[in-house]
C-alpha positions in Angstrom: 16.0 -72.8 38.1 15.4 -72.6 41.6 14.9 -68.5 42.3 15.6 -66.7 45.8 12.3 -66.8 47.2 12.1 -70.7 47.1 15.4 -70.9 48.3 14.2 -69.0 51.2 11.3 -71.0 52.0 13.7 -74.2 52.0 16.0 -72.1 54.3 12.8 -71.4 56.7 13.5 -67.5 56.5 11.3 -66.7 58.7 12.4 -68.6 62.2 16.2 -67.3 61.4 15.6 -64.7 64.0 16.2 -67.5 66.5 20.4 -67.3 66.1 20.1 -63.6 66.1 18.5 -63.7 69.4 21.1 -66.0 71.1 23.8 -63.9 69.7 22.0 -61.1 71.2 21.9 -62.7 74.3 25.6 -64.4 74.6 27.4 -61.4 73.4 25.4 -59.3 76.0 26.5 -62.0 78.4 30.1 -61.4 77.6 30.0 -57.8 77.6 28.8 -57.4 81.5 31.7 -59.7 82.0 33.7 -57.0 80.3 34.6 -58.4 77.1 32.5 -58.6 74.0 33.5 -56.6 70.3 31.5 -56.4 67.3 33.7 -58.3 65.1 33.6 -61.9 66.6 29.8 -61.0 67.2 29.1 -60.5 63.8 30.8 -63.1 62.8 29.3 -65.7 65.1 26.0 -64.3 64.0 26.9 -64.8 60.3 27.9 -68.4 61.3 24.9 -69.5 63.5 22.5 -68.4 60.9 24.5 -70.6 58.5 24.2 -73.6 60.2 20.7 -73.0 61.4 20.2 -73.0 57.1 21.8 -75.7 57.1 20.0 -77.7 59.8 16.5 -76.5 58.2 17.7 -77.3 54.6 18.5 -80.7 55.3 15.6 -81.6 57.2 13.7 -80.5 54.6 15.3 -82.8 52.5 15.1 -85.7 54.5 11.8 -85.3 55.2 11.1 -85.1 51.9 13.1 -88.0 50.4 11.8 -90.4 53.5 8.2 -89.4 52.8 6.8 -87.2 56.1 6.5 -83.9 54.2 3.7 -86.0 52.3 1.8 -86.9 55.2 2.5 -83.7 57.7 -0.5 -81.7 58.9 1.4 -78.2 57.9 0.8 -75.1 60.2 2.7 -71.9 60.3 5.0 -73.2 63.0 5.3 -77.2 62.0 5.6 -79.8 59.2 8.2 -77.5 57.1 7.7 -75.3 54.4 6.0 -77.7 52.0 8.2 -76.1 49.2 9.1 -79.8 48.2 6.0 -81.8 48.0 4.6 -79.1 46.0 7.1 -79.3 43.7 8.3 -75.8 43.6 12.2 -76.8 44.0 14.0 -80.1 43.1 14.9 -82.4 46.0 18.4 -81.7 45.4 18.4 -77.9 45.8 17.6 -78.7 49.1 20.8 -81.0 49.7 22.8 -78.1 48.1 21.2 -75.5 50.3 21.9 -76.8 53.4 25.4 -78.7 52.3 26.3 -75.1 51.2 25.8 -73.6 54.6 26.7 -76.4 56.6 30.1 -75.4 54.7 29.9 -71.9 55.6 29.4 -72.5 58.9 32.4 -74.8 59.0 34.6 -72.5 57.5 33.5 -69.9 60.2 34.1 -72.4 63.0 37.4 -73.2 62.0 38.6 -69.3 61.5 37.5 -68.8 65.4 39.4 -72.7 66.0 42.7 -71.1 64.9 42.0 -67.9 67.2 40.3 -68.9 70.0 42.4 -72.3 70.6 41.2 -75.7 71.9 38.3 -74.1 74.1 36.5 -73.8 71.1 36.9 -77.4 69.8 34.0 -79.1 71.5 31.9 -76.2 70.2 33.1 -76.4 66.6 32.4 -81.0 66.6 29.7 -80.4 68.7 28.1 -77.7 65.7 29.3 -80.6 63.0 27.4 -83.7 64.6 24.3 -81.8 65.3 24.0 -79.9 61.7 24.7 -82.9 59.8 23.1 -85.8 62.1 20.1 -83.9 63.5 17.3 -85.2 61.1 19.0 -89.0 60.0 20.3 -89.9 63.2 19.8 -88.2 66.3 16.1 -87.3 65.5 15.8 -91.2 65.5 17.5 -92.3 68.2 15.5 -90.2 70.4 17.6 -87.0 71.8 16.5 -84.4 69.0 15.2 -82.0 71.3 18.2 -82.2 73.5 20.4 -81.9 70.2 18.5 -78.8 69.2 18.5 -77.3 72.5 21.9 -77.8 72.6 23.2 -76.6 69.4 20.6 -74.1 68.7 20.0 -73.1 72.4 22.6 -73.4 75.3 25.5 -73.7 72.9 24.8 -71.0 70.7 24.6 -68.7 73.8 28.0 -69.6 75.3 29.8 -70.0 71.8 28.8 -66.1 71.1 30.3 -65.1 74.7 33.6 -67.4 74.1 34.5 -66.0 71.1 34.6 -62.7 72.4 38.0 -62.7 73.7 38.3 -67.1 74.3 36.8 -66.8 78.2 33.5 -68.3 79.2 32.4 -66.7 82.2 29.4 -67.6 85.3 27.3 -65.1 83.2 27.3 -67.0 79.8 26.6 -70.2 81.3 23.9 -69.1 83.5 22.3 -67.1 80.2 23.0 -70.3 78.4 20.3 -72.3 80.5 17.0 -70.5 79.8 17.9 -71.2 76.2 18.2 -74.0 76.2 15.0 -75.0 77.9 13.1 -72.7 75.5 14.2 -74.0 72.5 13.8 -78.0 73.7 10.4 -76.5 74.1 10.4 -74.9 70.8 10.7 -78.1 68.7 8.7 -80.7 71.5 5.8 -78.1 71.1 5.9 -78.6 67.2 6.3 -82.0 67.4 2.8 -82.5 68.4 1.0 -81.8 65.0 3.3 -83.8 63.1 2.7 -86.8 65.3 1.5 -89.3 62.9 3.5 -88.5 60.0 7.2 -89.0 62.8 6.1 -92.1 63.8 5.3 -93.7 60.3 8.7 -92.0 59.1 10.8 -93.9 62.1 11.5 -91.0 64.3 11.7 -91.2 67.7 10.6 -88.0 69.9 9.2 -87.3 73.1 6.1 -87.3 71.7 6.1 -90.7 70.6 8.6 -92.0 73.4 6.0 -90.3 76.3 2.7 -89.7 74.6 1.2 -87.0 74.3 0.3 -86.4 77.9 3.5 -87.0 79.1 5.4 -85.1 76.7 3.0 -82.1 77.3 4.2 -82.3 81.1 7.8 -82.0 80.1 6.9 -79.1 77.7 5.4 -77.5 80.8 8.0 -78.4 83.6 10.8 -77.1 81.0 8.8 -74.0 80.3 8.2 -73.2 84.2 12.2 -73.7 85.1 12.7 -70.6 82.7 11.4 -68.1 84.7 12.6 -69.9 88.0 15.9 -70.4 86.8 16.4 -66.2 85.7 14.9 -65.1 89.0 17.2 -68.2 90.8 20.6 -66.8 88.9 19.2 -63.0 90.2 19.3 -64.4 93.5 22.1 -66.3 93.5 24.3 -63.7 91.6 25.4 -64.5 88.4 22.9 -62.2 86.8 22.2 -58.3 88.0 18.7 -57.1 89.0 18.3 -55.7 85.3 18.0 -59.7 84.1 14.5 -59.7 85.8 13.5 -58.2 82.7 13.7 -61.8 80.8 11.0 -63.3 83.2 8.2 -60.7 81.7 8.0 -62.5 78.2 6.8 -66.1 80.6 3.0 -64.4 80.5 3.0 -65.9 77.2 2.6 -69.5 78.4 -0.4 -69.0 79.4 -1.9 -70.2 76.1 0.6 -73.4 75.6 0.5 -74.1 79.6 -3.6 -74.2 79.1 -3.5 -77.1 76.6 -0.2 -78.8 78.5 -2.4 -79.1 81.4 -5.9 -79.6 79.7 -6.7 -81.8 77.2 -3.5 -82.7 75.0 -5.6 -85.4 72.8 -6.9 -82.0 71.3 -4.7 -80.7 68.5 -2.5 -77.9 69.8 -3.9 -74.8 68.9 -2.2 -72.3 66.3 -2.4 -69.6 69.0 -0.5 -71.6 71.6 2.4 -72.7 68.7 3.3 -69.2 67.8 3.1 -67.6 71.7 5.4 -70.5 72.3 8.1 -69.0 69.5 7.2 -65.2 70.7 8.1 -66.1 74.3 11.4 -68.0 72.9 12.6 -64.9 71.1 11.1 -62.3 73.4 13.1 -63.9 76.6 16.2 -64.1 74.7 16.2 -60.7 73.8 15.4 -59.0 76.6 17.8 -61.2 78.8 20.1 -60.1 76.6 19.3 -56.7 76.1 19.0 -56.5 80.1 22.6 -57.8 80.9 23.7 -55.0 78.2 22.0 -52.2 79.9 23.6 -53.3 83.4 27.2 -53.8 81.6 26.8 -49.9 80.4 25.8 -49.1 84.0 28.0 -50.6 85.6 
């Protein structure tokens, strides 16, 4: 039987702190508009870290069953969890996993459907396409970096402010932006080392659409625009003074900036990779924890 820790691994346990972060960030949102409670948070927390299973689950088994989890380079940040092609857990415990939570997540979607009205529709088909077309479809047609972004990004953001109390305010969209870009950067960075084994597999990413020069440059434009955009929506008024605090966490791009600029034949190094998901979480959390200090001020 397959046990808890290898179900784990199959669920990547360890990047799930991404959904907790946007929650963070969308229900801080909503609450210095003046309306966020701890029940639709939780629940959009428990329902975002469902389908994020889900999304990381069935990769993993379509990876597997089309053969690039035998050819990945793995690092600690890219080329999944190798639980599969070392045999540790059948390729249909996988399927289960993430058909399980995909589920979960439905079921969750549908609950805040019935309460929230048709404003939460697009959110709810949007969340269904991406979970179950990400790796088969729309990783291969290629717009899965704008997919992920989307549902694992911008979306995530603004679905944890509109379930608050159904209203998506100019604070919630303009958090929804820097998360966007960060995490299209957080799976065009990681698409780098697994290069080779996407293109033999049929997928079609930046990486192989661009190269790897021209991929690197969109990496480093969207990373720039994150900063510039949080200081822009301080300036322009959406976001108070206090949100200057999610522009400190940028200093971490040094490392994946260097290689964008330098030399991007050269493998991407390990160092670079895991700033690049620091920086993701960090910004997120401290947008977030900045709007929530200004909503208690204010």
């Amino acid at each position: 039987m397959t046990d808890l820790k290898t179900y784990a691994a199959l669920a990547r346990a360890p990047f799930l702190l991404l959904p907790v972060t946007l929650v963070i960030c969308g229900a801080a949102a909503a609450a210095y508009e003046g309306a966020a409670h701890w029940g639709p948070t939780l629940l959009a927390l428990v329902g975002l870290v469902a389908v994020h299973i889900a999304v990381n689950a069935l990769n993993e088994w379509s990876d597997m069953r089309r053969g690039i989890d035998l050819k990945t380079v793995r690092t600690p940040f890219s080329g999944g969890s190798g639980t599969l092609p070392a045999g540790k857990a059948p390729v249909g415990a996988a399927l289960r996993l993430g058909l399980f939570f995909a589920a979960v997540g439905l079921a969750i979607g549908i609950w805040f459907l019935s309460q929230i009205g048709p404003a939460f529709l697009p959110f709810l088909l949007f969340g269904a396409v991406f979970v179950m077309g990400y790796t088969d479809v729309l990783a291969r047609m290629g717009i899965g970096e704008i997919a992920a972004a989307l549902g694992l990004g911008g979306l995530a953001v603004s679905g944890a402010a509109i379930v608050q109390e159904g209203v998506l305010g100019p604070v919630a969209l303009a958090a929804s932006v820097p998360a966007f870009l960060m995490t299209f950067n957080l799976l065009l960075l990681n698409e780098f080392p697994d290069e080779a084994a996407d293109r033999e597999g049929g997928r079609k990413n930046l990486v192989l659409l661009f190269g790897r020069r021209g991929a690197a440059l969109i990496y480093a434009l969207a990373a720039l625009m994150v900063p510039v955009w949080i200081v822009g929506a301080v300036v322009a008024g959406p976001f108070p003074l206090w949100a200057m605090a999610g522009v400190l966490p940028s200093v971490l791009l040094v490392q994946p900036l260097r290689w964008a600029f330098g030399d991007t034949s050269a493998d991407v190094p390990i160092p670079a990779l895991g700033a690049n998901v620091i920086w993701n979480l960090a910004t997120n959390t401290l947008l977030g924890a900045a709007l929530l200090v200004a909503a208690m001020l204010a």
